[in-house]
C-alpha positions as CSV (number, residue, x, y, z in Angstrom):
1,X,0.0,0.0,0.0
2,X,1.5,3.3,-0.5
3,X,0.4,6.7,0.1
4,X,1.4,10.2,-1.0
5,X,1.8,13.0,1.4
6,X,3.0,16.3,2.3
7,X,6.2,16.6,3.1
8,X,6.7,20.5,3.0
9,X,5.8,23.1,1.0
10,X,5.8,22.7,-2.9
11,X,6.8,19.0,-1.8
12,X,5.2,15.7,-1.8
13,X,6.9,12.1,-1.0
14,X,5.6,9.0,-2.0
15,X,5.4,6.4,0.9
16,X,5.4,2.1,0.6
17,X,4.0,0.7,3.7
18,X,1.7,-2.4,5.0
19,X,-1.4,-2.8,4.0
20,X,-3.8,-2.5,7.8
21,X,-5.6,-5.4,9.1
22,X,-9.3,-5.3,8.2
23,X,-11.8,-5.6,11.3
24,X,-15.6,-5.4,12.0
25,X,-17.7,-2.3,10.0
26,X,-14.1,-2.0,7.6
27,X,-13.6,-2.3,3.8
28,X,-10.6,-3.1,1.9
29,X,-10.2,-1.2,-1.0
30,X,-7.9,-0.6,-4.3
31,X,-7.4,2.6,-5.4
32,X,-7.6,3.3,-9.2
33,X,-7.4,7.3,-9.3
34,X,-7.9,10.1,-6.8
35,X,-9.1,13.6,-7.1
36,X,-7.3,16.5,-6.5
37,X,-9.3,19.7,-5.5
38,X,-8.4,23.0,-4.3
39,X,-8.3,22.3,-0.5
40,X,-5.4,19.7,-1.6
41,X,-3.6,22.4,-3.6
42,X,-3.6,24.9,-0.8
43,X,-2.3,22.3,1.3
44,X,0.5,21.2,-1.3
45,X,1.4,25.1,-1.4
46,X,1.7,26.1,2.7
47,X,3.0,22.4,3.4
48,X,0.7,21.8,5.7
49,X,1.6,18.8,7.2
50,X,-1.6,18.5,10.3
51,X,-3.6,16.3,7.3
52,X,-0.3,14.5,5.8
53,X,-2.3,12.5,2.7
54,X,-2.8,14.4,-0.3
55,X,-5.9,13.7,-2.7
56,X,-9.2,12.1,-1.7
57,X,-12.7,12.1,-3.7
58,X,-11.1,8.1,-4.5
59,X,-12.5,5.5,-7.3
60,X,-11.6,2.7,-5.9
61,X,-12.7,-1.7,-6.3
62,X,-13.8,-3.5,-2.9
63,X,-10.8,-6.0,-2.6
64,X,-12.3,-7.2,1.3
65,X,-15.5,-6.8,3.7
66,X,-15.5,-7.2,7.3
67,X,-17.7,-10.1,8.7
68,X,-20.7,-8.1,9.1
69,X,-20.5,-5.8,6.1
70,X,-23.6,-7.1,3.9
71,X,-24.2,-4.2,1.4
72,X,-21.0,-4.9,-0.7
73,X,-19.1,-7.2,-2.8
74,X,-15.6,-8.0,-3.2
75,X,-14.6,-7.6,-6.8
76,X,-11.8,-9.6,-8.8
77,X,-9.5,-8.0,-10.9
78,X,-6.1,-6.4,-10.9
């Protein structure tokens, strides 16, 4: 799983780390794309650091469900 975040300002680093454990009322995702909107920007440019991951507003497939999560489905696919 990786993630990008602020670093400083002007300056983003790209981080590799575990993927969490899933647990009761959680989803596993994959991100495909993210959206970046102004709020993200502004961030980006101060290097604002208090909310470190930059982007949100995700498409993403269902890759796991908790045990009691019944309104979704795990997809297949890479």
């Amino acid at each position: 799983m990786g993630a990008l975040s602020v670093k400083g300002p002007g300056e983003l680093e790209y981080r590799e780390g575990n993927s969490p454990e899933r647990s009761q009322g959680q989803v596993a995702v994959r991100v495909n794309a993210c959206g970046i909107c102004g709020t993200d920007l502004g961030l980006y440019r101060r290097g604002e650091t208090e909310y470190p991951y930059f982007g949100h507003e995700f498409f993403c497939i269902v890759k796991g469900i908790g045990c009691d999560i019944k309104d979704l489905q795990v997809r297949g696919g890479s």
